[in-house]
Residue frames as a rotation matrix with the C-alpha (Angstrom) as fourth column:
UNK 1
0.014 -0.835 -0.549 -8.31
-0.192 0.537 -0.821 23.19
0.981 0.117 -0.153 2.72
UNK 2
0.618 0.020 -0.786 -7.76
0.548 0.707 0.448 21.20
0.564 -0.707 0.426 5.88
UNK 3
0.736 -0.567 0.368 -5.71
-0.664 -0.709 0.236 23.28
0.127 -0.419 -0.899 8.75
UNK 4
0.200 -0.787 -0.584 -2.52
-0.403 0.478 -0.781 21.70
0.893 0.391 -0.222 8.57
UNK 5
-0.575 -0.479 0.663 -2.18
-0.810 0.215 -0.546 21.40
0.119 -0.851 -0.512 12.43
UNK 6
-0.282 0.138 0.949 -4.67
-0.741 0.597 -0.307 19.12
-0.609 -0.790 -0.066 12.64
UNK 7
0.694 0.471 -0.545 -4.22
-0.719 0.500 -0.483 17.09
0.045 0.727 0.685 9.90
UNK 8
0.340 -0.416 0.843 -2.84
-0.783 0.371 0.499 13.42
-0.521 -0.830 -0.200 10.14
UNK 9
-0.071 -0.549 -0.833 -0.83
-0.906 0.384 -0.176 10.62
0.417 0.742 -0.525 8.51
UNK 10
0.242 0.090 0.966 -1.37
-0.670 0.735 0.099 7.61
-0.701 -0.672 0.239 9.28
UNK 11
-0.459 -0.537 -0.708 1.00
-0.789 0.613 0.047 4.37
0.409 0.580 -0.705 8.25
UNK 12
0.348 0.596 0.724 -0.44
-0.674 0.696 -0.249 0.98
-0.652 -0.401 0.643 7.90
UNK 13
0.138 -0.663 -0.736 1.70
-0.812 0.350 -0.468 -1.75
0.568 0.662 -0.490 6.92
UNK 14
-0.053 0.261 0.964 1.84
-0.514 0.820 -0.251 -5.44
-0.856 -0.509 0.091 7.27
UNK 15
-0.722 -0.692 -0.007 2.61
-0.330 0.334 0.883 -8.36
-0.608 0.640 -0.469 4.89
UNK 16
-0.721 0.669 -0.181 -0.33
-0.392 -0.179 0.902 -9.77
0.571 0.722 0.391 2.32
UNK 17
0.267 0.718 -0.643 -4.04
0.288 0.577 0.764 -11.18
0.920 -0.389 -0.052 3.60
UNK 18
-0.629 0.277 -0.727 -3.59
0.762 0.032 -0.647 -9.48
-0.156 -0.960 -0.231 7.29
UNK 19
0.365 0.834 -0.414 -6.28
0.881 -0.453 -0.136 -6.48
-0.301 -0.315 -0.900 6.51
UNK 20
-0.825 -0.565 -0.024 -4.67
0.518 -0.771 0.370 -3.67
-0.227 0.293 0.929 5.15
UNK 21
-0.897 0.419 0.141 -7.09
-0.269 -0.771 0.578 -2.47
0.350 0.480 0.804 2.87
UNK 22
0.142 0.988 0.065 -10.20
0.327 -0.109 0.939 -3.24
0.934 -0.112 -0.338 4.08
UNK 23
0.513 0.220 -0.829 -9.08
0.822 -0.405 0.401 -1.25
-0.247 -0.888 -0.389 7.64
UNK 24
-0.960 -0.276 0.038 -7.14
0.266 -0.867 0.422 1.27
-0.084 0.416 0.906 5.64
UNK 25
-0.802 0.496 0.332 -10.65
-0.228 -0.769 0.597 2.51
0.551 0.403 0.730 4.22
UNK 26
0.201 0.735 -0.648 -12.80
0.773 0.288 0.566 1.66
0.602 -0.614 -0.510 7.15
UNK 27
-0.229 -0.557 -0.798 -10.30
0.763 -0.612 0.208 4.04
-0.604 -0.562 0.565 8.86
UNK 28
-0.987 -0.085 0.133 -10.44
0.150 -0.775 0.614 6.65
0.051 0.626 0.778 5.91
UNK 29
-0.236 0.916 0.324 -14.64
0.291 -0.251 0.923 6.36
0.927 0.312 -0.207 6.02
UNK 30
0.244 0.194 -0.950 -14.70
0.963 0.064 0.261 7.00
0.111 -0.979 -0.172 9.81
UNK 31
0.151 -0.606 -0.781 -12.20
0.581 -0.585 0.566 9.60
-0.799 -0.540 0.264 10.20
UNK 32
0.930 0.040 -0.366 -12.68
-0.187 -0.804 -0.564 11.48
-0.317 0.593 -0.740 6.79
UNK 33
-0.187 -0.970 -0.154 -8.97
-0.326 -0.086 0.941 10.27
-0.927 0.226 -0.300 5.34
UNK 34
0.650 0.000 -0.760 -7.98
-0.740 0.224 -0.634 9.83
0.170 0.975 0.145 1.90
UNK 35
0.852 -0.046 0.522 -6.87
0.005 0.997 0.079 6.23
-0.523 -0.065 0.850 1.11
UNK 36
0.439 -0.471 -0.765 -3.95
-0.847 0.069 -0.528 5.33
0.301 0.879 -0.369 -0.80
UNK 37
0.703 -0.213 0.678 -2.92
0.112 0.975 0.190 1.44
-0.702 -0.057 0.710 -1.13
UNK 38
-0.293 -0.823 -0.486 0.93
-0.930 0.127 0.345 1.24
-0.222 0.553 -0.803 -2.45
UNK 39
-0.284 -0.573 0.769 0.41
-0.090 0.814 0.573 -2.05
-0.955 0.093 -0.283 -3.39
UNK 40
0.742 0.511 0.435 -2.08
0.516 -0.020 -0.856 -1.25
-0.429 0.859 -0.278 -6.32
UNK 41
0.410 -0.737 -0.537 1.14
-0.623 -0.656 0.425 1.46
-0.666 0.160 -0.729 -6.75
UNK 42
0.013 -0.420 0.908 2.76
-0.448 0.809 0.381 -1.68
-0.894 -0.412 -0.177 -7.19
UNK 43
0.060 0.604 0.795 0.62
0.410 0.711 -0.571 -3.86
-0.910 0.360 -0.205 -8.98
UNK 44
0.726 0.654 -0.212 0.25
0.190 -0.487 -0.852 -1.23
-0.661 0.579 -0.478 -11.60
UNK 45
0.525 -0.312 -0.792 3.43
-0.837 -0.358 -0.414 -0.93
-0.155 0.880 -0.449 -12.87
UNK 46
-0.387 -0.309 0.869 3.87
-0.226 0.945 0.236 -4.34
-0.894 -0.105 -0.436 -12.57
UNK 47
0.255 0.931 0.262 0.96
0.400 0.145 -0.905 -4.00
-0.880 0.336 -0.335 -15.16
UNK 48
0.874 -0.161 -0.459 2.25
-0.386 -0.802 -0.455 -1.59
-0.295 0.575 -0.763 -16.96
UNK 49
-0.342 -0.909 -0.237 6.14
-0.860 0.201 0.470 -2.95
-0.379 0.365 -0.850 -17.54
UNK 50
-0.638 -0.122 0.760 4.68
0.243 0.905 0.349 -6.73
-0.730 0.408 -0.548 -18.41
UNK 51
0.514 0.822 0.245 2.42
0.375 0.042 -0.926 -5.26
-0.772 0.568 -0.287 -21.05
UNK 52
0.504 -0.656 -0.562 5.40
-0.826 -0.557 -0.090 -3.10
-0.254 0.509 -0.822 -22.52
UNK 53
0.938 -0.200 -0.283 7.04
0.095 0.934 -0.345 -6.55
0.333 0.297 0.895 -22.54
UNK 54
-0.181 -0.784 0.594 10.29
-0.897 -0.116 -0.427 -5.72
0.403 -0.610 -0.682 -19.79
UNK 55
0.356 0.008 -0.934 10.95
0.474 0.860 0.188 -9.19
0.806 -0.509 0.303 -18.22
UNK 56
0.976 0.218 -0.001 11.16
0.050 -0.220 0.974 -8.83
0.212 -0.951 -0.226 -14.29
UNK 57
0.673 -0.721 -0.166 15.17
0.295 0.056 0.954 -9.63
-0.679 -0.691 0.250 -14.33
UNK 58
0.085 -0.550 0.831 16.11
0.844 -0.403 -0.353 -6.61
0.529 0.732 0.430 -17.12
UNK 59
0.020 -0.122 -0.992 16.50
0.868 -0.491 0.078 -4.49
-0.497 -0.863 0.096 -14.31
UNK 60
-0.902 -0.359 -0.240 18.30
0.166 -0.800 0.577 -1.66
-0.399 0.480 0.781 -16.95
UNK 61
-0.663 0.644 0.380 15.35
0.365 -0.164 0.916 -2.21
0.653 0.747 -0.126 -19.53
UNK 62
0.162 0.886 -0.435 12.88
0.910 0.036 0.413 -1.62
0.381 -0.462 -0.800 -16.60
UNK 63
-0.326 -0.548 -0.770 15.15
0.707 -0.682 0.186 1.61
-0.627 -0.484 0.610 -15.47
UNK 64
-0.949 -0.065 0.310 14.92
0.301 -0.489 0.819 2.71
0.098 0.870 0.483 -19.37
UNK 65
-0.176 0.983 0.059 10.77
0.754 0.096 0.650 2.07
0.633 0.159 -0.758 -19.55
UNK 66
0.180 0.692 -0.699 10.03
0.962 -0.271 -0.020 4.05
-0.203 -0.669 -0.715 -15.80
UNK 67
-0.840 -0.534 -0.091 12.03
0.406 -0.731 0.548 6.87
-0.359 0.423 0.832 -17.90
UNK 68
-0.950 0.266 0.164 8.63
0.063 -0.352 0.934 7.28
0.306 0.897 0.318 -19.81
UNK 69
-0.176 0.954 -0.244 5.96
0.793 0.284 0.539 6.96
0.583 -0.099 -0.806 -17.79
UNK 70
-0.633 -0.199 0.749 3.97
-0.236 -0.871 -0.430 9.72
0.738 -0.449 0.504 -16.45
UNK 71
-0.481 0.374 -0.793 2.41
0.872 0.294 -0.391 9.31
0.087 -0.880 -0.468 -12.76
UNK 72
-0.474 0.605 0.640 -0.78
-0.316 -0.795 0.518 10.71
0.822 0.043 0.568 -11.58
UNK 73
-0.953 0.299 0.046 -3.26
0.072 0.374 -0.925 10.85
-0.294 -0.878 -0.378 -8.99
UNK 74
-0.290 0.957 -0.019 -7.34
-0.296 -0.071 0.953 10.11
0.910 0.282 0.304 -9.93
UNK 75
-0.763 0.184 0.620 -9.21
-0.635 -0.034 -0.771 10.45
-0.121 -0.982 0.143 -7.12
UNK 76
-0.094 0.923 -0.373 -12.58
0.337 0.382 0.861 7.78
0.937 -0.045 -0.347 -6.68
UNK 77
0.918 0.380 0.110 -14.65
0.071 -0.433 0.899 9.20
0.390 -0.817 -0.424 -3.67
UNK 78
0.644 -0.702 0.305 -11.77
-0.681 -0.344 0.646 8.92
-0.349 -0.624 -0.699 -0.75
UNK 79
0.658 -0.595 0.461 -9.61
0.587 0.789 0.180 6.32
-0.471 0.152 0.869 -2.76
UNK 80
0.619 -0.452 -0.643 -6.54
-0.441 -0.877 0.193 7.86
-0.650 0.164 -0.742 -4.30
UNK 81
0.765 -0.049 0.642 -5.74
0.328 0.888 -0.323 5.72
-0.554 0.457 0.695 -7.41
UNK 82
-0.203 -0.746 -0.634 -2.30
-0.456 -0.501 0.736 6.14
-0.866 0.438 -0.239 -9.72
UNK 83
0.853 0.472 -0.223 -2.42
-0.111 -0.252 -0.961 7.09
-0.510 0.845 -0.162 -13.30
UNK 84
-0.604 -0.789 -0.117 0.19
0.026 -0.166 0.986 5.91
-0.797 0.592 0.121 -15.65
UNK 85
-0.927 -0.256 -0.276 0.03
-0.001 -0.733 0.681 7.93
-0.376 0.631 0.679 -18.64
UNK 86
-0.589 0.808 0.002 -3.39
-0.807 -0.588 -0.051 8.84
-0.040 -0.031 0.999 -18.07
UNK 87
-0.226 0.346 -0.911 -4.58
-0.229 0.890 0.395 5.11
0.947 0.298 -0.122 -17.99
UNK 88
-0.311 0.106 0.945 -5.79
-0.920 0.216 -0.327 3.48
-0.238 -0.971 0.030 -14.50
UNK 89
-0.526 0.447 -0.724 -6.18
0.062 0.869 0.491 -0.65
0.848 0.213 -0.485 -15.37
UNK 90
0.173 0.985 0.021 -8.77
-0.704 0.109 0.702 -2.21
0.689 -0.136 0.712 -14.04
UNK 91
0.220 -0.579 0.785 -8.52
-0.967 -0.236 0.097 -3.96
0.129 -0.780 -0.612 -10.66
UNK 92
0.881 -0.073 0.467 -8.97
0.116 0.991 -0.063 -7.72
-0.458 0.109 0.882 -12.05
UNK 93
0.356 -0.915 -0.189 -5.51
0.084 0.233 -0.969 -6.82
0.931 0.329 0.160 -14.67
UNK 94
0.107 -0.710 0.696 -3.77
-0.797 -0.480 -0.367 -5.57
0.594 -0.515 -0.618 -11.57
UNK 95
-0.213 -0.260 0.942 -4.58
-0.904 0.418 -0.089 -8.74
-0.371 -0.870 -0.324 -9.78
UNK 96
0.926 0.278 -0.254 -4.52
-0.344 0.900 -0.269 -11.45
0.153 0.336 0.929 -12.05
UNK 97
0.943 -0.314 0.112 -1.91
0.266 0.911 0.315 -14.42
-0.201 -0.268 0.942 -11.84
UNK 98
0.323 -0.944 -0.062 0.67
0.922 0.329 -0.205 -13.10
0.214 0.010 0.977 -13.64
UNK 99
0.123 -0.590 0.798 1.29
-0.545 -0.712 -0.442 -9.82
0.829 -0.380 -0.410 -12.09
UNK 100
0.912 0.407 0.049 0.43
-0.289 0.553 0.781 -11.81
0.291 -0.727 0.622 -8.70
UNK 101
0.793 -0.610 -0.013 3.84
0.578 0.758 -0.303 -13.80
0.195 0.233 0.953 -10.00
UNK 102
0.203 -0.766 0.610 5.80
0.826 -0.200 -0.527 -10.69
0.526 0.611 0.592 -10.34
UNK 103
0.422 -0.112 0.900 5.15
0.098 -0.981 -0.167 -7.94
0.901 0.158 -0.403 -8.57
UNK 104
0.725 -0.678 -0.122 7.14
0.132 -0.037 0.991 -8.97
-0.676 -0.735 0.063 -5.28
UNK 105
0.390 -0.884 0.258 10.19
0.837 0.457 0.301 -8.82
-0.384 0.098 0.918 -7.91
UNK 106
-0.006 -0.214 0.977 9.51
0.745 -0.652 -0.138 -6.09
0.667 0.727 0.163 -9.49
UNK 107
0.893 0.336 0.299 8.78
-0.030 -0.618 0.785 -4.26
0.449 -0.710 -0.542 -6.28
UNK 108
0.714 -0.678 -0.175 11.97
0.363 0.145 0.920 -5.06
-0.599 -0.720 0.350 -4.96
UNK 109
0.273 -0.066 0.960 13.66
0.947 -0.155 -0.280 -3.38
0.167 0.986 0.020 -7.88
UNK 110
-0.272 -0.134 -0.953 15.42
0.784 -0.605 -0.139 -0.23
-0.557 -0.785 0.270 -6.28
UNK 111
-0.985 0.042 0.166 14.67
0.110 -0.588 0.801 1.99
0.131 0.808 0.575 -9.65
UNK 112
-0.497 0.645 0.580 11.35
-0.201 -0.736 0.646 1.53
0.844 0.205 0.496 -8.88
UNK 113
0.004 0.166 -0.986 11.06
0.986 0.163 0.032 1.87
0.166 -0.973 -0.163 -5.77
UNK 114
-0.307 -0.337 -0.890 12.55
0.699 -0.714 0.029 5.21
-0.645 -0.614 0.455 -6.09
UNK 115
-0.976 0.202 0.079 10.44
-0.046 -0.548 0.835 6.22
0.212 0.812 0.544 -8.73
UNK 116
0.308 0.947 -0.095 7.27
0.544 -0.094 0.834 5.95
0.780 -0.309 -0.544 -6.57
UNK 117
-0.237 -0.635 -0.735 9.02
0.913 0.114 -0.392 7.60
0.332 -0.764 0.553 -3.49
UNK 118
-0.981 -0.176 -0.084 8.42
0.173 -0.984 0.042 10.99
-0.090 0.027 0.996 -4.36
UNK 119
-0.514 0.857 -0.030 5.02
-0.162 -0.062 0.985 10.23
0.842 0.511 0.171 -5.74
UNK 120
0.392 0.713 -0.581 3.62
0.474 0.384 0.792 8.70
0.788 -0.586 -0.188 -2.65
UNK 121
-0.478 -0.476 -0.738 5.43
0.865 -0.402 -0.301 11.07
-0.153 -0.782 0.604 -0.53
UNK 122
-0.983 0.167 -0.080 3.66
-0.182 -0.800 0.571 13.78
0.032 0.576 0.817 -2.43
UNK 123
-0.413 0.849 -0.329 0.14
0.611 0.527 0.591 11.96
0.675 0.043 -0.737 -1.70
UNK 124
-0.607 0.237 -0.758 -0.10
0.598 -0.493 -0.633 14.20
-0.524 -0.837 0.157 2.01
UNK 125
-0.835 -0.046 -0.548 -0.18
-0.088 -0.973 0.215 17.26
-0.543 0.228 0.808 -0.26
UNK 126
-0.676 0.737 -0.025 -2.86
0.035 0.066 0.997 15.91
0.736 0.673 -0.070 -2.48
UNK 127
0.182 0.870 -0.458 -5.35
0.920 0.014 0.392 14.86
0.348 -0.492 -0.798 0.46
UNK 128
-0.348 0.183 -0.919 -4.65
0.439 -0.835 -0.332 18.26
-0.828 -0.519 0.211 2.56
UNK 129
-0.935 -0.091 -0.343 -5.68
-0.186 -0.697 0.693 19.87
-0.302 0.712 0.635 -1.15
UNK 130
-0.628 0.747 -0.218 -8.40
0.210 0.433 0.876 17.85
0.749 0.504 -0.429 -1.50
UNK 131
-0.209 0.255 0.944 -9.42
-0.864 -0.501 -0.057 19.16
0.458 -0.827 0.325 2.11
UNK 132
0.623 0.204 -0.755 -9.71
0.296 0.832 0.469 15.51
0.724 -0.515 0.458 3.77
UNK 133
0.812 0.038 0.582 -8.98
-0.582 -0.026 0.813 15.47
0.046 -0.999 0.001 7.86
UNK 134
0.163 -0.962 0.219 -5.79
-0.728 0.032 0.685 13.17
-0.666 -0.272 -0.695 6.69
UNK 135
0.503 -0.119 -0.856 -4.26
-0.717 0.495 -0.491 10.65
0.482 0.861 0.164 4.91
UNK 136
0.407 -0.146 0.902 -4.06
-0.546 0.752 0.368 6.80
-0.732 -0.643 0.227 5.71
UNK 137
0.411 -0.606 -0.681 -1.80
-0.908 -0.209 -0.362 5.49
0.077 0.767 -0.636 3.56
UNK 138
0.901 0.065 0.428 -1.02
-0.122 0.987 0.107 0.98
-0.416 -0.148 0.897 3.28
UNK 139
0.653 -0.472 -0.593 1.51
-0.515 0.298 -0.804 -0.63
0.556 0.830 -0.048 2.10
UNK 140
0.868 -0.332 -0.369 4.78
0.424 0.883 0.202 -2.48
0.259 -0.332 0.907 3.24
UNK 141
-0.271 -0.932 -0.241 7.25
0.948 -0.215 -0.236 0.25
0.169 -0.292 0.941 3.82
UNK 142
0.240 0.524 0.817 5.40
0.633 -0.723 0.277 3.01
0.736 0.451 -0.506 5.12
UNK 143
0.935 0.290 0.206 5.94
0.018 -0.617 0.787 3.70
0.355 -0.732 -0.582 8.04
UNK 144
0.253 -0.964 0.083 9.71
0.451 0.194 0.871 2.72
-0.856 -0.183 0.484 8.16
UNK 145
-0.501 -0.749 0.433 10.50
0.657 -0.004 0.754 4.61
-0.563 0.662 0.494 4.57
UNK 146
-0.215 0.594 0.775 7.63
0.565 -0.572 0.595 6.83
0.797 0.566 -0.212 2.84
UNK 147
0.286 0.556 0.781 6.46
-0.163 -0.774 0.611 7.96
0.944 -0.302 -0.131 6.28
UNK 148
-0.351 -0.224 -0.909 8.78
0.751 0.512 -0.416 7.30
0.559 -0.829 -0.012 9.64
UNK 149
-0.989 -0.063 0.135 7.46
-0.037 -0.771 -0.636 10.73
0.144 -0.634 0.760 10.97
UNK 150
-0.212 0.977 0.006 3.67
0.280 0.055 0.959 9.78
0.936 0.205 -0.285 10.53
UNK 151
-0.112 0.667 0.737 1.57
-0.811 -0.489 0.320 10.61
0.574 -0.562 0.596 13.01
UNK 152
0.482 0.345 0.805 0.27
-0.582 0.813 0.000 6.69
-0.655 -0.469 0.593 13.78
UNK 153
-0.696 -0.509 -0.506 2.71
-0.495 0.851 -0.175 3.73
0.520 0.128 -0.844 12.38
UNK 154
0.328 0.641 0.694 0.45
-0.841 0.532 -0.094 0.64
-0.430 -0.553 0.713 12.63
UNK 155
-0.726 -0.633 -0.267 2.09
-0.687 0.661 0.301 -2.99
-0.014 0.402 -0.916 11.68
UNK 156
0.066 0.963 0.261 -0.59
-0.991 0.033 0.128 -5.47
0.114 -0.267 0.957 11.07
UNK 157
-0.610 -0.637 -0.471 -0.42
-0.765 0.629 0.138 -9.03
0.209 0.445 -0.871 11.22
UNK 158
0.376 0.922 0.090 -2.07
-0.908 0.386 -0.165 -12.24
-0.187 -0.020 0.982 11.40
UNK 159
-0.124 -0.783 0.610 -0.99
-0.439 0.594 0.674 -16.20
-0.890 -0.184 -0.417 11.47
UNK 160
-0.855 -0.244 -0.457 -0.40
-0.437 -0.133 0.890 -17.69
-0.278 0.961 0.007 8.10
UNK 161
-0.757 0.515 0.403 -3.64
0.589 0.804 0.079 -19.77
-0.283 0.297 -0.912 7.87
UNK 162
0.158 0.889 -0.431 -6.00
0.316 -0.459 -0.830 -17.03
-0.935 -0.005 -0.353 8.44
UNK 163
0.073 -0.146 -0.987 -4.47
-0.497 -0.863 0.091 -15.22
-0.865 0.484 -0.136 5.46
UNK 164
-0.943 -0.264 -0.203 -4.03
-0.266 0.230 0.936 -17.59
-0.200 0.937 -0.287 3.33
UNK 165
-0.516 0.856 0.031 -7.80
0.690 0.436 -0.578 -18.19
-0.508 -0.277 -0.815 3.98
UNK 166
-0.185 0.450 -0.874 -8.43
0.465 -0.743 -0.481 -14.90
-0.866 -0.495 -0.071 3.11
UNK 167
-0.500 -0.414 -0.761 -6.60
-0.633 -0.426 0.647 -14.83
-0.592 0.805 -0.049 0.14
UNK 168
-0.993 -0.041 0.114 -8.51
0.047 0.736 0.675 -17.90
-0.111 0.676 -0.729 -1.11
UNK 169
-0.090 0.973 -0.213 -12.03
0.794 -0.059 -0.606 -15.91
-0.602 -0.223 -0.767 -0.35
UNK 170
0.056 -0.010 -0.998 -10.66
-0.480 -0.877 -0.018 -13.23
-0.876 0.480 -0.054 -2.49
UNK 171
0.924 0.229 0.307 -9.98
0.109 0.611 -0.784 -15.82
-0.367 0.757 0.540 -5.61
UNK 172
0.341 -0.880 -0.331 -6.13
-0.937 -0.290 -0.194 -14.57
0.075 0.377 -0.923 -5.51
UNK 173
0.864 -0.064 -0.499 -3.74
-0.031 0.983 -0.181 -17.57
0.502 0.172 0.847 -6.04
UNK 174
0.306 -0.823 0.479 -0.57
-0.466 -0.568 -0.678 -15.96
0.830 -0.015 -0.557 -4.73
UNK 175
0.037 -0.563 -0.825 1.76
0.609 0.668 -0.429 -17.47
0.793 -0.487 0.367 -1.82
UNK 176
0.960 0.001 0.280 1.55
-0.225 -0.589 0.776 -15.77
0.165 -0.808 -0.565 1.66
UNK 177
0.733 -0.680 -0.009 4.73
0.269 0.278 0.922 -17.37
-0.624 -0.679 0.387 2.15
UNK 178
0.243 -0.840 0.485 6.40
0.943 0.322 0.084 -16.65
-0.227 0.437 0.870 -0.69
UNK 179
0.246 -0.142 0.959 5.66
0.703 -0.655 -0.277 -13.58
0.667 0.742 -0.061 -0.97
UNK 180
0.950 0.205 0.236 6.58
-0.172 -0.286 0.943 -12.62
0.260 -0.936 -0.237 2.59
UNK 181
0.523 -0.757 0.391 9.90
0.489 0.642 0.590 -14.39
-0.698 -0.117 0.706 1.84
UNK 182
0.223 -0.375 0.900 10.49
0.961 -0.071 -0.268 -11.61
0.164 0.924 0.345 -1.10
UNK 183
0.747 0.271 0.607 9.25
0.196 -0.962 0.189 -8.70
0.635 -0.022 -0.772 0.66
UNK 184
0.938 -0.312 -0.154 11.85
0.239 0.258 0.936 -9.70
-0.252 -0.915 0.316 3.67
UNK 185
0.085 -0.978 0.188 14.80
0.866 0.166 0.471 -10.54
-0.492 0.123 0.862 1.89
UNK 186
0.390 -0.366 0.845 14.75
0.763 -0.384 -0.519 -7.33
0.515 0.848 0.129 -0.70
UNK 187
-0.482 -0.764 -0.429 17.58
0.876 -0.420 -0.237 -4.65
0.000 -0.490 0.872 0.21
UNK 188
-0.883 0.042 0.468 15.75
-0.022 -0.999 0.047 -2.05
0.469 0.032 0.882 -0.86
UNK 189
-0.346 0.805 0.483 12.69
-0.820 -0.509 0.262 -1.06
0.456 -0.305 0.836 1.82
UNK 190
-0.377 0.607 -0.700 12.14
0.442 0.782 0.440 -4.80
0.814 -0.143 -0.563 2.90
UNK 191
0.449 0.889 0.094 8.86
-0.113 -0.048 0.992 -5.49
0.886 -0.456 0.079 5.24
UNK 192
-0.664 -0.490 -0.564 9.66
0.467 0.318 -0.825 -4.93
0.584 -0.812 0.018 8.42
UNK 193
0.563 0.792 -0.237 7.56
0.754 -0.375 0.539 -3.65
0.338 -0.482 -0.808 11.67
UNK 194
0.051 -0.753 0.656 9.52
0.139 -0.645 -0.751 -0.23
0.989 0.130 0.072 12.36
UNK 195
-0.512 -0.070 -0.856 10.56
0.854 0.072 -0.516 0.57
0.098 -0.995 0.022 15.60
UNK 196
-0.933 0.341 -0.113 8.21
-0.197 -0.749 -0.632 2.21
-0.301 -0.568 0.766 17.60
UNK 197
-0.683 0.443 -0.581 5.41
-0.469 0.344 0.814 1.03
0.560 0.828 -0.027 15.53
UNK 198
-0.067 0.691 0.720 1.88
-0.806 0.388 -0.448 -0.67
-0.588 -0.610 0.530 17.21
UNK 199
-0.868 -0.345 -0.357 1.41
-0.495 0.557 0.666 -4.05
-0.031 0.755 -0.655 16.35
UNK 200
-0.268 0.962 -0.053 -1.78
-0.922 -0.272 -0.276 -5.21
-0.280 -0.025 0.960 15.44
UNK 201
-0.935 0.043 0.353 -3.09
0.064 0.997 0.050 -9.00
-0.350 0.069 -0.934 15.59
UNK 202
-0.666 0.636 -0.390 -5.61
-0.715 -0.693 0.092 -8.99
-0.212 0.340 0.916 13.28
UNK 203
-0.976 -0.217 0.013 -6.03
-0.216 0.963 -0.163 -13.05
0.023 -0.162 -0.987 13.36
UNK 204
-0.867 0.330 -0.375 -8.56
0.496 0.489 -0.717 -13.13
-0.053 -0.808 -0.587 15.82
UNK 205
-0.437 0.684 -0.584 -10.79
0.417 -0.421 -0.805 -10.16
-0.797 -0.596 -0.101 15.54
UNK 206
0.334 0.467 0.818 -13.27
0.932 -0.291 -0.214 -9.01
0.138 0.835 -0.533 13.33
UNK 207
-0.434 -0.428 0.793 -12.88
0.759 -0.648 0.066 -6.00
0.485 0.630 0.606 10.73
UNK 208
0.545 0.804 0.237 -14.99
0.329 -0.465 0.822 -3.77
0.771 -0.370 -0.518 13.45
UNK 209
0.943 -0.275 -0.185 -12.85
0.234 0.161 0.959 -4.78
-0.234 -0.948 0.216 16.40
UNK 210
-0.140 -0.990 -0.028 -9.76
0.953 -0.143 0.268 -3.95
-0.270 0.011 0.963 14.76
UNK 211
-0.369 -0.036 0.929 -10.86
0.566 -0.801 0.194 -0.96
0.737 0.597 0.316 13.77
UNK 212
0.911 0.413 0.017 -12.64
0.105 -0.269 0.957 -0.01
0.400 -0.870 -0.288 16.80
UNK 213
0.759 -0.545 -0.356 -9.23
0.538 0.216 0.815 -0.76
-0.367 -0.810 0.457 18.63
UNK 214
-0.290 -0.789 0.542 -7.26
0.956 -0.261 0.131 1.23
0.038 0.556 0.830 16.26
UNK 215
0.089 0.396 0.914 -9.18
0.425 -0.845 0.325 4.37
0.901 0.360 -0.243 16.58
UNK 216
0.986 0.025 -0.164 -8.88
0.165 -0.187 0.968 4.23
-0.006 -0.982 -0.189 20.91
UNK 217
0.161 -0.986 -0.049 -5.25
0.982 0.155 0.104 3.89
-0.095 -0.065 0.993 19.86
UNK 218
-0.491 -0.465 0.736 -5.14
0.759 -0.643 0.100 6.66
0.427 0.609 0.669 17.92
UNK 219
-0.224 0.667 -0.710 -8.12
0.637 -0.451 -0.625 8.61
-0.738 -0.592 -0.324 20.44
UNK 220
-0.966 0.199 -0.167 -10.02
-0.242 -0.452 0.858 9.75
0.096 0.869 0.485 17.51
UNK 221
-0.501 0.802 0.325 -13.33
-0.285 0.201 -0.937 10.13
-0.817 -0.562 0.128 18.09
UNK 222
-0.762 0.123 0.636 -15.83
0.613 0.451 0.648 8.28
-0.207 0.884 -0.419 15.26
């Protein structure tokens, strides 16, 4: 097991298409951390409630459903993937059009919100068990709500063309704008850069250079 003093959290949060995950796990292969991407969190029971058939605005019926589901953790090498009732979908269901459609609503959904809360708060304990050097952890309300005590709070960002560029090299169809406009406005956890937080302009610089420049932040040697 990892010594606890010198293991580290690190939050990394920022809105869709500015780099999350591909510098989340550049960061996690460098520096020995275990990965974990809330948005697949997300995505998944986004997956999971539109296969059960729960429409996005039965709020109650979606309360009833998260009543039954059990959450896990399956590790892949340093990825840290979530298990509902022993199932992990595949990563085309999790990102096809119509979750895409939904899962800013359903994410905003305070029931489940606060049915991942505990789970992904409960991630540390898995990587320090798993003996990884820390845990880098993505998403849109880490570092202001799952983790304000991390270690490193990073905010990423990036102007709307690049990303939507990015998103259209990935084959996703989703809005950058609209879904930036959902993640804002919801009461519970909306996207925000927390105070104190580093922002990161990922625009401009390649997936090296932002990583490179995140590690001097963070004076971690590679």
């Amino acid at each position: 097991m990892t010594d606890s003093k010198v293991f580290q959290i690190i939050a990394m949060d920022g809105g869709a298409a500015v780099g999350k995950s591909s510098t989340s796990k550049a960061l996690a292969e460098r520096l020995d951390l275990m990965h974990v991407d809330t948005g697949a969190h997300y995505r998944t029971l986004t997956f999971a409630l539109l296969n059960a058939g729960a429409a996005p605005e039965a709020e109650h019926e979606i309360e009833s459903f998260l009543k039954s589901l059990k959450l896990e953790t399956m590790l892949q090498e340093r990825s840290a993937r979530l298990s509902v009732n022993g199932q992990i979908p595949e990563d085309h269901e999790i990102r096809s059009p119509q979750v895409n459609a939904n899962v800013s609503k359903i994410a905003a959904i305070p029931a489940v919100r606060k049915s991942l809360f505990n789970y992904q708060r409960a991630q540390a304990k898995v990587a320090r068990e798993a003996g990884f050097a820390g845990l880098i952890m993505e998403g849109r309300d880490i570092g202001s709500v799952i983790f304000p005590d991390a270690d490193h709070r990073f905010f990423l960002d990036a102007d709307e063309a690049t990303r939507a560029a990015r998103r259209a090299k990935e084959g996703l169809t989703d809005s950058i704008a609209d879904r930036d406009k959902m993640d804002k406005a919801r009461k519970t956890a909306p996207l925000i850069c927390p105070e104190g937080a580093t922002r990161v302009d990922t625009g401009h610089r390649t997936l090296e250079e932002v990583v490179n420049y995140i590690c001097s932040l963070i004076q971690i040697q590679a």
